[in-house]
N, C-alpha and C positions, 0 to 999 in steps of 0.2 A: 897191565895189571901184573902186580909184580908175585914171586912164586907164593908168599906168605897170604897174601889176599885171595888169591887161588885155592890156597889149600884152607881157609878159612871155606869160601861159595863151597865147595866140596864135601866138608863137615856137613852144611847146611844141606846142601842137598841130600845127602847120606841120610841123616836127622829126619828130614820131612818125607825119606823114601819108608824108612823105616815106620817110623809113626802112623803115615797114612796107613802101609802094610797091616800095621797090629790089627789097627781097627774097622780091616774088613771084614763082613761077614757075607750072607745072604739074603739077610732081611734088606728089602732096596724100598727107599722110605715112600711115600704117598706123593710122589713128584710123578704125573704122569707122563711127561713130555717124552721119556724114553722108549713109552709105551708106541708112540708114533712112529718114532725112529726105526723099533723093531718093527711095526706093520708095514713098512716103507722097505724096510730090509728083506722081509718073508715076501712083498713082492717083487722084487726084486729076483729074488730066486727060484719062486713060482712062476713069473713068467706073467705075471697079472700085471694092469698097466699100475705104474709107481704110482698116482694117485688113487687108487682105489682103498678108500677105507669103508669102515662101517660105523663112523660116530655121526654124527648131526647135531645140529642146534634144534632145542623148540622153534616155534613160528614168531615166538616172542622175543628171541635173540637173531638180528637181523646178520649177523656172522658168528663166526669159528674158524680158528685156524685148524684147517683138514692137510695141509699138504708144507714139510720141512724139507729146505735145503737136502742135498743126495748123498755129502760130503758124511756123514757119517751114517748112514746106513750103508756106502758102501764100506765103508770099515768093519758095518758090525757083522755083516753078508755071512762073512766066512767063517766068523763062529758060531753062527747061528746057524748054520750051513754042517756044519762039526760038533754046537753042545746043544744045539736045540734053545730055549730058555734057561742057560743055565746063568741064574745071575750072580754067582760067585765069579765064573769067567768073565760075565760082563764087566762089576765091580774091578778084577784085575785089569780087565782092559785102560778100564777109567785111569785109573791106579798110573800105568806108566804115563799115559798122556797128561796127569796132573804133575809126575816128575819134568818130563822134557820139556812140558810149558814151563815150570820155574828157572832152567837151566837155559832155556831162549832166550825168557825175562833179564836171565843176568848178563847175559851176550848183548842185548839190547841196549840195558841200561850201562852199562861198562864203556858202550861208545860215547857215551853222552854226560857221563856221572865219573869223579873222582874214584879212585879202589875203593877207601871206604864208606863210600856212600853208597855203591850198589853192594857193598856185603849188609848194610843195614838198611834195602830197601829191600834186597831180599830175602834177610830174613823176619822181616815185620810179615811179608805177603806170603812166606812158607808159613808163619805160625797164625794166620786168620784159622779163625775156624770158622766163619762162614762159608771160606772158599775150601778148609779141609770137610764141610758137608757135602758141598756142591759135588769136589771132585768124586764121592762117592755113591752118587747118582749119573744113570745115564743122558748124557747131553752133552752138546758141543760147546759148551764153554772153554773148556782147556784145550780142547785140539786147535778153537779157533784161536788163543792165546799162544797157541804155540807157533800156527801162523805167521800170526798177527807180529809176534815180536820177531820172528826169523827174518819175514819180510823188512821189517825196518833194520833189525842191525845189520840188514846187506849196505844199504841205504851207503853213501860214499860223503867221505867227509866233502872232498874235495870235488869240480865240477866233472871230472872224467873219472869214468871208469870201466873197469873190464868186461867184456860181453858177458863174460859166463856170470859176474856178478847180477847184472841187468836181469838174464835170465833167469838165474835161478828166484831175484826179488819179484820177477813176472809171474811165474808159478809159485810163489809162497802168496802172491795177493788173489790169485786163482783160487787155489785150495781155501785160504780164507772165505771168499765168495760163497764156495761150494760148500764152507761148515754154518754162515751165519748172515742172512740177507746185508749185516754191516761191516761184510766186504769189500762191497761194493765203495765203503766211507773210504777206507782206508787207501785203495786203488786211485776212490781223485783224489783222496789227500797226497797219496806220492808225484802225481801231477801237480797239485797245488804248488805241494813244497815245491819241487825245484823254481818254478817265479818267483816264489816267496825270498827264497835262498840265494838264486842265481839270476832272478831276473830275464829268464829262457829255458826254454825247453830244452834241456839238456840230452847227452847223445842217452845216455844210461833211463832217465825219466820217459824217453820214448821206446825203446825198446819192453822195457818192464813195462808200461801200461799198454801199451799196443797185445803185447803176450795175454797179462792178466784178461783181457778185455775179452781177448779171442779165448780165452777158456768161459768164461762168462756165457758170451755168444753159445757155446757149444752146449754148456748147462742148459740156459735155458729153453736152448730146441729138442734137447735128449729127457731133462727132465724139469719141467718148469715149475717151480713153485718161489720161487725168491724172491717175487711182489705180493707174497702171499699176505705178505705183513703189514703193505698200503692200508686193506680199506678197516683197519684197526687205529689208526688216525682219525675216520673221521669221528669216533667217538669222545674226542679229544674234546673234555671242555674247562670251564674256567675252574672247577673243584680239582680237576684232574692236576693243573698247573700248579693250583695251589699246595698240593699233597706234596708234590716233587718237588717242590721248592721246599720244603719242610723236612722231608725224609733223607735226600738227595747229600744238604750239607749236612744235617746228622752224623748221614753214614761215614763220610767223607773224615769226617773228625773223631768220628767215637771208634775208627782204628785205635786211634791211641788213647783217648780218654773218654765216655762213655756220658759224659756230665754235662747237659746243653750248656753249666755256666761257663762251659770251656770252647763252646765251639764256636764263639764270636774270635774271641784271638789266635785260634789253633787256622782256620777258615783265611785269617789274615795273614800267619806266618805263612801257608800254604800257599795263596797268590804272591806274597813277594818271593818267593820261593820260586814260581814258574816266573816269574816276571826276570827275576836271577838269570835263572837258565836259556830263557829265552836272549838275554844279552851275551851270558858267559859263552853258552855254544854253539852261537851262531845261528837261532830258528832252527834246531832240530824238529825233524820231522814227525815226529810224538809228536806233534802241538797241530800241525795241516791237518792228522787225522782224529785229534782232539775238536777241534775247531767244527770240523761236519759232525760228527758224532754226537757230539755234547746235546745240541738243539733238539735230537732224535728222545734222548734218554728225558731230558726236562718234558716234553709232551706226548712221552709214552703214557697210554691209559691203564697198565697195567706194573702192579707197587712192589719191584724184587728190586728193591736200588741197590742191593750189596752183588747180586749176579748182573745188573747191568751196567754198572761202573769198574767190572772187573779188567778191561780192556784199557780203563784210564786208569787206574789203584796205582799200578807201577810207575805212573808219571806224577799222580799227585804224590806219591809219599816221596821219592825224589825231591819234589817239589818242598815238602817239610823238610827234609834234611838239610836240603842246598839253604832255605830260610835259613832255619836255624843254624847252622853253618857259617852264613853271612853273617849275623848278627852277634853270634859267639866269639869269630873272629879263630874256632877252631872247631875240633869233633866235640868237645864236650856235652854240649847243648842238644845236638843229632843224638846222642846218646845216649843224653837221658828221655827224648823225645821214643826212641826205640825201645830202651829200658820197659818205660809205663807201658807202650803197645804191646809187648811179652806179656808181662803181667795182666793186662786186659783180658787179651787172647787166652793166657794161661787159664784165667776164673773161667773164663766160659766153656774150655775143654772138660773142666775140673767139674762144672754144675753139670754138663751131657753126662759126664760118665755116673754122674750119682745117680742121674735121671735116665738112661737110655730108653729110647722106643721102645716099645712093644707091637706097635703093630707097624706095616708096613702092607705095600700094595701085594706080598706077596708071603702074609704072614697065616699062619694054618687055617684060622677061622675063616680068611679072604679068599684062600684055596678050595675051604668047601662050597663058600658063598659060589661059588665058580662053577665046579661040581656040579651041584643043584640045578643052577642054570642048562650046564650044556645037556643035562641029563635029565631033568624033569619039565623044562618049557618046550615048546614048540620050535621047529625053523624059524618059524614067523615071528617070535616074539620081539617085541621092541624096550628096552630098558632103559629107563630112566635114570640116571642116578650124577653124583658129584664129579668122576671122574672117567667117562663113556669111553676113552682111550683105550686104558685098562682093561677094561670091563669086555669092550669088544676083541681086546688082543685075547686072554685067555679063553671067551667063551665061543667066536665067532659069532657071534649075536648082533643086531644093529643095534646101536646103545644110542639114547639121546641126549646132550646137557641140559637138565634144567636151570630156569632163569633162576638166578638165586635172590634176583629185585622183585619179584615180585611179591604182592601184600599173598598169605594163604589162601584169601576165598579167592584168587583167579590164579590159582595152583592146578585146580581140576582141568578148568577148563582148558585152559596150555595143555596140560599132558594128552589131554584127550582126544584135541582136536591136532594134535603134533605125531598122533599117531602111538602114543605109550600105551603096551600093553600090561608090564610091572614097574615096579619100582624099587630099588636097593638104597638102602638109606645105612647109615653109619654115626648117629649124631655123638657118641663118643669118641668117634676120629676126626669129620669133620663139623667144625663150628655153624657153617650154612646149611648142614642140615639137621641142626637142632633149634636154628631162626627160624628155618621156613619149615621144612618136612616135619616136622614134630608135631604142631601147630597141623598142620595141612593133616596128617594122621591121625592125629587126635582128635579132630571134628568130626571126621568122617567114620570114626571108631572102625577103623581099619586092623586085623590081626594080621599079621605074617603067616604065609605058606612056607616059612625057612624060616631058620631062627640059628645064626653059631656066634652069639657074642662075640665083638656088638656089630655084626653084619645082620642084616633080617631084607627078607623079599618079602613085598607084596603083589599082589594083584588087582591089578586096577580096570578088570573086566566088568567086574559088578557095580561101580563107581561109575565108569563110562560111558555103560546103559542105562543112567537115570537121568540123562541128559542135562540141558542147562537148567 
């Protein structure tokens, strides 16, 4: 890459450091997952065993993920250790690991990708604003991207190379592991590739998977939770398949134009795009951990395709570029292909800021809602509500999730015989519980024991004792 393309990715990154910056604050939006992270973290430093939480499922929800990879509660230990819940620290933390993931991505795609192709893949993936929300919530998406792409642009063009390379690709697919059970993808996939590539087990492929493997090993016997994600497949059915097949190319396409009439030929230029790359560069190894990966995300039962495609984004827009590229017979066409994604990107920055949240999981009303709890229920109590993570991270409370399938009149009885002593509803923040809990409330002409807009507890003690 030559110095002008350099100091172009540099701009960009400069750009997306800055911006992310502006717009952080304290408010950290109604995404629980972090909430886990830090209970994982507080045990960690208490001394309590790393599985130990206090959420549950009803009796009517036959799982829950209770237990996340280690890889980032031990990151967040130490501040947590140093600000308590401070979530502007958090937020900053986020903040550089959203920089250094973009700055990997470019090292990644640089091995693989013309200069100006990775200055215009990445900045199409600096200006998402899906992934500039994401980064502003706690979770390992960007630490694992940051991983994820160090480990491959170690990756060697050629079939030899240096130990210290091996190793260090060995523990970048570790650390992967240890931020996202689809570590584990990318680790065979560096096995794959080299048969793929070389037709053997190369000296580098074995060293780096051998390493990765024995950190794996070591994870799972210190802190096991990375199959946690298995028995969430078997919920996998043919509606599930259908959705992600629907959403999946959507998302894929309305990076850059947003229009289903566009996403049959944008989808097209996309595969001959990888079809490209995969002749031009030899089976770059982007595609071995593309190839396991992909099948995971299609019969995932759970619908975030812009956060679970974030590991493939930098290969598919590549993928658009190099098309369109081929077909233009120069940058022009990549161009304007990038152009439109800005401007896409750009409206949706431009609609958040006219519209910003107001509440968030740790917004004043949610802070009393909280209050309330640790202060006026019992040890014992059991709480019900949308997002139990949360709930039991601030309160210490055992919190349960309700089913959010089922019809209201078999609402009681789940809660009741699940062990729910209240209930925290929210139906102006969240949508399911203005389906179910409104409906389920409203029959049973239930008032609130708390009330701070639009947070309100009940008590589902008098409810409980009128049996079935």
């Amino acid at each position: 890459m030559r110095v002008r393309e350099i100091s172009v990715v540099s701009v960009i990154l400069l750009s997306a450091a800055v911006w992310q910056a502006a717009g952080l604050t304290s408010l950290h939006g109604w995404s629980d997952d972090g909430s886990l992270y830090l209970r994982h973290a507080e045990n960690l430093l208490a001394g309590r065993p790393y599985s130990s939480v206090l959420h549950a499922p009803v009796r009517s929800l036959p799982w829950v993920l209770e237990t996340y990879p280690p890889g980032l509660p031990l990151l967040l230990a130490p501040l947590v250790a140093w600000r308590g819940l401070d979530w502007m620290a958090f937020q900053g933390m986020m903040w550089f690991w959203y920089v250094a993931a973009l700055a990997a991505v470019a090292a990644a795609v640089w091995r693989i990708a013309r200069p100006w192709e990775t200055v215009a893949v990445l900045g199409m993936l600096a200006a998402h604003f899906e992934y500039s929300r994401l980064a502003s919530h706690i979770n390992s998406d960007f630490p694992f991207l940051l991983a994820q792409a160090l480990a491959l642009a170690l990756v060697p063009q050629g079939a030899h190379a240096s130990w210290w390379r091996a190793v260090a690709a060995g523990l970048a697919g570790g650390c992967a592991y240890s931020l996202r059970s689809a570590g584990l993808f990318l680790v065979a996939g560096g096995a794959l590739h080299s048969w793929w590539r070389w037709g053997r087990w190369t000296r580098f492929a074995a060293v780096s998977t051998c390493l990765a493997v024995g950190c794996m090993a070591v994870q799972s016997a210190l802190a096991p939770g990375g199959g946690a994600y298995l028995p969430a497949l078997r919920s996998v059915t043919w509606m599930t398949l259908r959705r992600n097949l629907i959403q999946i190319p959507l998302e894929l396409t309305g990076v850059v134009w947003p229009a289903m009439w566009m996403a049959p030929p944008l989808l097209l230029l996309g595969m001959f795009g990888l079809w490209r790359l995969v002749v031009d560069e030899r089976r770059p190894a982007w595609f071995a951990f593309a190839v396991l990966y992909l099948p995971v995300v299609l019969v995932w039962p759970y619908s975030d395709p812009a956060r679970f495609l974030l590991p493939l984004m930098p290969l598919w827009l590549l993928g658009l570029v190099r098309g369109a590229g081929t077909l233009a017979r120069g940058p022009w066409l990549p161009a304007v292909l990038a152009a439109a994604a800005l401007l896409t990107q750009f409206r949706a920055h431009l609609d958040f800021q006219r519209n910003p949240p107001i509440y968030g999981l740790n917004d004043p009303a949610a802070l009393a809602a909280y209050q309330y709890v640790k202060d006026s229920l019992p040890a014992a109590a059991v709480i019900a509500c949308r997002k139990p993570r949360t709930v039991s991270l601030f309160t210490g409370r055992r919190s349960l999730a309700y089913n959010p399938w089922l019809p209201p009149a078999a609402m009681r009885t789940d809660l009741c015989d699940s062990g729910a002593t209240h209930l925290l509803s929210a139906p102006d923040v969240f949508p399911d519980d203005r389906r179910v809990l409104a409906p389920f409330l409203e029959e049973l002409k239930l008032n609130p024991v708390f009330a701070a807009a639009p947070y309100a507890v009940y008590d589902l003690g008098p409810v409980c004792r009128l049996g079935p």
